[in-house]
C-alpha positions, 0 to 999 in steps of 0.5 A: 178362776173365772168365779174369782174374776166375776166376784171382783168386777163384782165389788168394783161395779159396787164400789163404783156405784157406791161412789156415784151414789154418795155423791148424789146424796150429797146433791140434796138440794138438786134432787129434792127430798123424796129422790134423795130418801130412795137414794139413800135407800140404794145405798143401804143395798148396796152397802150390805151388798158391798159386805156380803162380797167381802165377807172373807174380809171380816173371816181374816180380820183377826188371823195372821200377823197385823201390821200398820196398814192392816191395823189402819184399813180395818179401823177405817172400814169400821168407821165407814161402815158404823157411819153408813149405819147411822146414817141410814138410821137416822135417815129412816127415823125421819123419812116421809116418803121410802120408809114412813112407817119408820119415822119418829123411831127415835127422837126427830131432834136427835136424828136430824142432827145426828144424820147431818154429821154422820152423812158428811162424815161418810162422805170423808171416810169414803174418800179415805177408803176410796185413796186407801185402794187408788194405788192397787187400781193404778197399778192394775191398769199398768200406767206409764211413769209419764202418765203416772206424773202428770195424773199425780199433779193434777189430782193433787191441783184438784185435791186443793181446790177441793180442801178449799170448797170443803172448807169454804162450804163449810163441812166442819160444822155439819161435822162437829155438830156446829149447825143444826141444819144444812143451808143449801143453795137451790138456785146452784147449778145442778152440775155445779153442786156434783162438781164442787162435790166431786173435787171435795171427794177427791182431796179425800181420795188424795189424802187416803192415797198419801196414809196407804203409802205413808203407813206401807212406808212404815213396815219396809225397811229402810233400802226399800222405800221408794219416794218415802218424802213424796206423800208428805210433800204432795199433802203438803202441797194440795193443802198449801194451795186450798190455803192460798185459794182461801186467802186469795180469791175474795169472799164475795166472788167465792160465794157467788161461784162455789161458796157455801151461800152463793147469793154474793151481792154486787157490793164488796167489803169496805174498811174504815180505812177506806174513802167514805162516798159523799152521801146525798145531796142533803147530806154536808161534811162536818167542815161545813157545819153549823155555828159552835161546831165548825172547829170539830173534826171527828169525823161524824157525819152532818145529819140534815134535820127533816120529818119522817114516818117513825116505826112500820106500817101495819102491812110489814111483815114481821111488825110489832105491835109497837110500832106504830106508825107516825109523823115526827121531826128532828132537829139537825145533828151530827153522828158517827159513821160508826159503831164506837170501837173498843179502841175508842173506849179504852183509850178513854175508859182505860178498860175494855169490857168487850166479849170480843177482841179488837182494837177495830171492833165495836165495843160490846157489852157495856150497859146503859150507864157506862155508855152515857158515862163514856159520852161525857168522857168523850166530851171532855176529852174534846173539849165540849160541855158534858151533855148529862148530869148523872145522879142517884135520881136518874140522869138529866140530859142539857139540851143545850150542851154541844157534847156527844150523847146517845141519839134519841130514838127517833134520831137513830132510827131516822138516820138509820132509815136515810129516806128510805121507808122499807123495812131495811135501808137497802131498800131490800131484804137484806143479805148476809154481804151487806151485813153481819147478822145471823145470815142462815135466817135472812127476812121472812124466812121463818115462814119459807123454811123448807123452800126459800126460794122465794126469798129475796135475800137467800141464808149466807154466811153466819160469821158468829162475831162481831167485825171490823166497823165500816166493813160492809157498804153504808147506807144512803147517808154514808153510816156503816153498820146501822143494821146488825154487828151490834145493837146500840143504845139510844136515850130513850126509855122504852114505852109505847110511842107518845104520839103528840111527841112530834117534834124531836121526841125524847121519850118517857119522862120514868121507865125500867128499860131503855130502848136499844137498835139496829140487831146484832151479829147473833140476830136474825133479819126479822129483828133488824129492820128499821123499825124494830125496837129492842129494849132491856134495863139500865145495867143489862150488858150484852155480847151484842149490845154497844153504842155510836154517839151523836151530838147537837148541830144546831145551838137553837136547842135549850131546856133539859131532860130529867128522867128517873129510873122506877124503883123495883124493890126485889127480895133476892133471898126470897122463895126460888122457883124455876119455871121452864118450857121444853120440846126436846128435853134440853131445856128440861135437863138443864133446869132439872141440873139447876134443880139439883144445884139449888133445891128450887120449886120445879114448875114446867110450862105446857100448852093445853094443846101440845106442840107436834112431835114432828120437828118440821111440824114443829118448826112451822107451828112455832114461828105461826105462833110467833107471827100471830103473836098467839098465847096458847093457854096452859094446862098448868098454872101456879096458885101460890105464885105470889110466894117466889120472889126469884124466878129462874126462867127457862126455854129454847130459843125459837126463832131468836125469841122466846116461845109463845107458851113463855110469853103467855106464862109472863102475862098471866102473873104480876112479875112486879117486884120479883127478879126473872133470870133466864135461861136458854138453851140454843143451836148457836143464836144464843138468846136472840132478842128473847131477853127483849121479849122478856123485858117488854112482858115483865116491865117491873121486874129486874132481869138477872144475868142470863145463862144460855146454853148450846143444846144440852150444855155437854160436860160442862154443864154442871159447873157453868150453872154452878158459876151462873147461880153464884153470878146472881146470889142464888144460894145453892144446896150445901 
């Protein structure tokens, strides 16, 4: 008897600190790295200790008669055990400090990604496990029915707040492989993080309380079923309360107690609906404005004309070579305070192009074209002279006209900027509250990685669609969403600045790509500064890409603006070639199936000095190259690249742009002439500002229709490049 006892206090001690572990391991950013890989070690022990005492389980597990419950525990405990499993393989396959020797027995890649799921969903299934045993260990301590009561109610107050945090920290995307990596804040408590990560394990505990008796209710007849409604209400309950808490309590406030970033700013959401503040003291209403356009009430803004300091200083980290700094002066206007919504356009257009959908949201996805052809619309929709003439020469802008038009370069990025000579309009990094970007990569994160605690702006919410225009605070001059949601066109041809172009420049007179600013809600923060200057051909439609108008406050102006569109002659039934660079072997597997598909020259891109085999390794070098702007040389190079008039092109998306080993690819061959399509394959950013890298290294060519690709591109691979090459009258193996 007393073996019998010990065994048992055995297995529950095991139990106990089996518990005590799981949730230490879950603490990852309060014991760091090393602490938590000899954590996990502990847990494998304990995990084969825990088997070895209940070796009799798995000697019954086929005998005797199943029913429900036997059937169901049998399934979890399995799931529980191959969860610990992988997730202690995938551990091991990429330790640094218990078991090194180990690392790489697989690939990086794969176990990093297949380590984040799997230890989350142990984390679920320990619960489960834990709930499916509460009701034997409550009734062995012989409970009163009052204690019973008030315990049940409590825990399951807990259990909701619980579903809130799970779902609020956002553990359905470790889950469902949804994230790559795991954002943590380093700066929460130490007994906050074992805190929220308790009551998260006790809506699990709950939820496994509620199936034991759920399934035991199925095996009794009906005469003995006691409380047989009580299960399905208390669920009911717990998660009617983590709902409610999600609705009720503010994003802001969340985040900056239990929320998933727990940087919140200060500054809370504004809707367009709201009272816009009076900007500055240069700043006047469009009541107030000038001669010719004082009966116009539309709402934009009165911009005061001024000088300013157009592009970055060399010390700004994270500049392009582009930038370059100089004096200019613009004229006084008037611009929208928001991103023209896709309500506006349709009201006018009668179609809405749009990715996303919302009357409240900017109208995405739109070319060049059609956003100088919606602005002449605009303009006669109330009444004022169309600013462009469009013809197959190109288009001429009438200085004159008192319509609406896309702001010049130089007019965005000076009401963007709203005095302020920093990288953003804050005047700091910028968050995720202030924005919508992808907010896992704040500024300068790329070289901080693994220890961001140095950043100013710490990772937040990446909220994977556009918003409601004016939903964050504008800057100084009153304009909402100058950084990030969408980028938006403006007038100008992309080239390098002319710099006796002072006063209110326009741009080159000829060009193939049209700049366009401010980021959008797939890009990282690097690529959202004020300064920063995407550009892409003249029918490039993007799911981030739209417009806000200006128009003239001052009637003094005159002349016009002629620019042309350079001719590219392309040959799109011309020799194929498809050109890629991989690390992982996604990039590799997608341009193999489009290989399949098509019959093309396979050519793979590959530095003379590879990149390291080692994922961290990897992440660092990759954005070092970026930050230099290095060209690594290639092994490998095309003598009869003159012969391919279409170049299927393909990478990864690295740190929202393209790799380093592509850029040297674009740059060592003339691509005038022949038509680049992309593709990439992507862990959520989709092609970042890639396809602008692309544009600004390949000048004379045309860009076809991008593909990208989520990691490997799953089942339905095969028909989407099916579907792309169509897209682009890229003839296919018949």
């Amino acid at each position: 008897m007393s073996g019998i006892k010990s065994n048992s206090m055995m297995k529950r001690m095991t139990d106990i600190a089996m518990s005590v572990l799981l949730l230490c391991l879950m603490a990852y950013q309060v014991t760091g790295e090393a602490a938590h890989e000899w954590l996990g070690m502990a847990m494998a022990v304990l995990v084969v200790i825990h088997q070895i005492l209940n070796r009799k389980w798995y000697s019954t597990l086929f005998k005797g008669k199943q029913n429900p419950y036997r059937t169901s525990t049998a399934i979890l405990n399995i799931l529980l055990l191959m969860s610990f499993a992988l997730t202690a393989f995938c551990g091991m396959s990429m330790s640094s400090y218990a078991v090194p020797f180990l690392y790489g027995m697989a690939p990086v890649s794969f176990v990093r990604r297949m380590h984040l799921s799997m230890s989350h969903w142990s984390f679920v299934l320990m619960g489960l496990h834990l709930g499916m045993h509460m009701p034997l260990i409550a009734a062995s301590l012989n409970l009163k029915e009052r204690t019973k009561s008030i315990s049940f109610c409590i825990s399951v107050c807990i259990g909701g707040a619980g579903l809130w945090l799970f779902l609020r920290n956002g553990m359905c995307d470790y889950l469902f492989f949804r994230v790559p990596f795991a954002f943590l804040d380093y700066d929460k408590a130490g007994w906050l993080v074992f805190l929220e990560n308790l009551l998260m394990l006790v809506f699990w505990v709950l939820t496994g309380t509620e199936m034991y008796h759920i399934i035991r209710n199925t095996s009794l007849r009906t005469d003995q079923k006691k409380k047989r409604f009580m299960p399905y209400v208390s669920a009911a309950v717990s998660i009617l309360i983590g709902s409610l808490m999600t609705f009720i309590i503010p994003s802001a406030e969340t985040q900056g107690t239990f929320g998933n970033s727990g940087w919140a700013s200060e500054s809370q959401d504004r809707t367009q609906n709201e009272q816009q503040t009076e900007p500055a003291e240069t700043r006047k209403t469009d009541s107030e404005g000038t001669a010719g356009n004082t009966e116009i009430q539309d709402g934009f803004v009165f911009v005061e004309g001024g000088s300013f300091s157009m592009g970055s200083p060399e010390s700004e980290n994270w500049r392009i070579d582009d930038e370059t700094l100089h004096d200019v002066s613009v004229s006084s206007f008037y611009i929208d305070p928001y991103e023209t919504t896709q309500a506006e356009y349709e009201r006018l257009t009668g179609h809405n192009p749009s990715s996303f959908d919302g009357e409240d949201l900017p109208v995405e996805n739109l070319t060049w074209l059609e956003a100088v052809e919606f602005a002449n619309a605009k303009s006669t929709d109330a009444g004022l002279t169309p600013v462009y003439t469009i013809s197959e020469e190109g288009v001429t802008w009438d200085l004159s006209a008192d319509g609406y038009r896309l702001p010049s370069e130089a007019e965005w990025e000076y009401a963007c900027r709203a005095g302020t000579a920093t990288p953003f309009n804050t005047e700091k990094s910028l968050s995720a509250d202030e924005a919508n970007f992808y907010g896992h990569y704040p500024y300068e994160i790329e070289e901080n990685y693994f220890d961001n605690s140095v950043l100013e702006a710490r990772p937040g919410e990446y909220r994977q669609t556009t918003t409601a225009v004016g939903s964050f605070d504008p800057n100084a001059w009153g304009l909402y969403d100058m950084h990030g949601n969408v980028n938006e066109w403006c007038w100008d041809y992309y080239s390098a600045y002319d710099l006796n172009q002072t006063d209110n420049p326009t741009g080159a007179e000829s060009g193939t790509r049209h700049v366009y600013r401010g980021g959008g809600w797939n890009d990282f923060a690097k690529n959202m500064r004020s300064a920063y200057r995407a550009a892409g051909p003249e029918d490039m439609h993007s799911f981030n890409l739209g417009i806000r108008l200006v128009r003239n406050a001052e009637s003094s102006r005159t002349g016009r603006v002629s620019t042309s569109k350079a001719e590219v002659k392309t040959d799109n039934d011309g020799k194929v070639l498809i050109a890629y660079f991989s690390w992982g072997g996604n990039t590799r597997g997608i341009a193999e199936e489009i290989q399949s598909q098509t019959g093309a020259d396979l050519f793979e891109i590959t530095p003379v000095h590879p990149y390291s085999a080692d994922y961290n390794t990897v992440l660092m070098e990759a954005q070092e190259d970026q930050h230099r702007q290095t060209r690594p040389e290639l092994s490998d190079h095309i003598s009869s690249f003159n012969e391919y008039d279409i170049i299927l092109l393909g990478y990864p998306n690295w740190w929202a742009s393209i790799p380093m080993p592509v850029a040297s690819f674009l740059e060592e061959y003339d691509f005038t002439g022949k038509t680049i399509v992309p593709f990439c394959s992507h862990g959520g950013g989709r092609f970042g500002q890639s396809l602008t890298a692309i544009a600004k290294l390949a000048p004379d060519s045309v860009i076809g229709e991008g593909l990208s690709v989520h990691y490997s591109g799953g089942p339905g691979l095969s028909d989407d490049i099916s579907e792309w090459l169509t897209v682009n009258g890229i003839r296919r193996n018949q």
